[in-house]
C-alpha positions as CSV (number, residue, x, y, z in Angstrom):
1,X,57.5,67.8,30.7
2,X,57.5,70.1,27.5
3,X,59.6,72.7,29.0
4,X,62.3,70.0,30.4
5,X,62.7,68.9,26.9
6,X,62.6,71.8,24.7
7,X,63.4,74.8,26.7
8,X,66.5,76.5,25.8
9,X,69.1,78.0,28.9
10,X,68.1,81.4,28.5
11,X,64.4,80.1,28.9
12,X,65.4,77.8,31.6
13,X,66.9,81.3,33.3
14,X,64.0,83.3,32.6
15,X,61.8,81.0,34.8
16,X,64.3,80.5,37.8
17,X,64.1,84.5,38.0
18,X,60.3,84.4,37.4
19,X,60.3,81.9,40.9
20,X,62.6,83.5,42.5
21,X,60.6,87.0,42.5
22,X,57.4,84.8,43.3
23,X,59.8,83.8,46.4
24,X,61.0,87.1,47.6
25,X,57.3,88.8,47.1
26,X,56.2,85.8,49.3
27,X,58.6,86.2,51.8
28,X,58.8,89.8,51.9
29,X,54.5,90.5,52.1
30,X,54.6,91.9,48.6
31,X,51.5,93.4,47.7
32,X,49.0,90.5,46.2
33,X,48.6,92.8,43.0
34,X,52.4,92.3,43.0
35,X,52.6,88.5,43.8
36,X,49.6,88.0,41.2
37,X,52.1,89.7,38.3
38,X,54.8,87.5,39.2
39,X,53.2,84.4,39.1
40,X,51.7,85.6,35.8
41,X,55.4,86.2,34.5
42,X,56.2,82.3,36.0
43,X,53.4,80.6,33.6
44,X,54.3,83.1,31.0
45,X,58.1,81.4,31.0
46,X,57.2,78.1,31.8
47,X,55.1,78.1,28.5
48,X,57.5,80.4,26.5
49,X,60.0,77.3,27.4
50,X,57.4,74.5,26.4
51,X,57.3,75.2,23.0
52,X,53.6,74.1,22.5
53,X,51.1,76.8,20.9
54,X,48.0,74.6,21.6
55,X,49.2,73.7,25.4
56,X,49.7,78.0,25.6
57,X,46.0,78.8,24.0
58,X,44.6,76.0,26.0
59,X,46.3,76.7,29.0
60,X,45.5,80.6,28.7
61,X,41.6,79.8,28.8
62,X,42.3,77.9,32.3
63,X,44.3,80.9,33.7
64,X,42.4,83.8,33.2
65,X,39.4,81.8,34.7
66,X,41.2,80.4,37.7
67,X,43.3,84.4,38.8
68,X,40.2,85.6,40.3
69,X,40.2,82.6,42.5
70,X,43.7,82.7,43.2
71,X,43.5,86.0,44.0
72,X,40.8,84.9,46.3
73,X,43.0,82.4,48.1
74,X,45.9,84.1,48.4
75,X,44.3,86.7,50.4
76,X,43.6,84.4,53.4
77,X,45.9,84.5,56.2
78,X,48.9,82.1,56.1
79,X,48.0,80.8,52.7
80,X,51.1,83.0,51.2
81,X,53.4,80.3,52.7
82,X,51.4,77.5,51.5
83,X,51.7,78.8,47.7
84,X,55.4,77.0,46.9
């Protein structure tokens, strides 16, 4: 909801690009080290948009405990389709 609100069009810009690399690694088999940067770069935007330090510290913790596992995941077969 933060980033709805408060993101500005260049931020707004910055995460359509961020998902649409996510998309094309996805559809094109992209190498998982590849696919793992790219969603990085997606939370990066959506919570350069949001505007909210304490959301971005809190929601930091959560992701660098939860890339191993998604890592994990994404390596199982079919789950690359399932990620959008």
């Amino acid at each position: 909801k933060a980033f709805a609100e408060r993101a500005t069009p260049e931020e707004r810009a910055a995460l359509r690009a961020a998902l649409a690399e996510v998309d094309a690694l996805l559809d094109g088999g992209g190498p998982l080290a590849d696919v793992l940067a790219a969603k990085d770069r997606f939370y990066d935007a959506l919570l350069d948009g949001a505007h909210n330090e304490v959301a971005r510290i809190a929601l930091r913790g959560v992701h660098a405990r939860t890339s191993l596992l998604r890592g994990l995941t994404l390596r199982a077969e079919g789950r690359p389709a399932q990620t959008r």
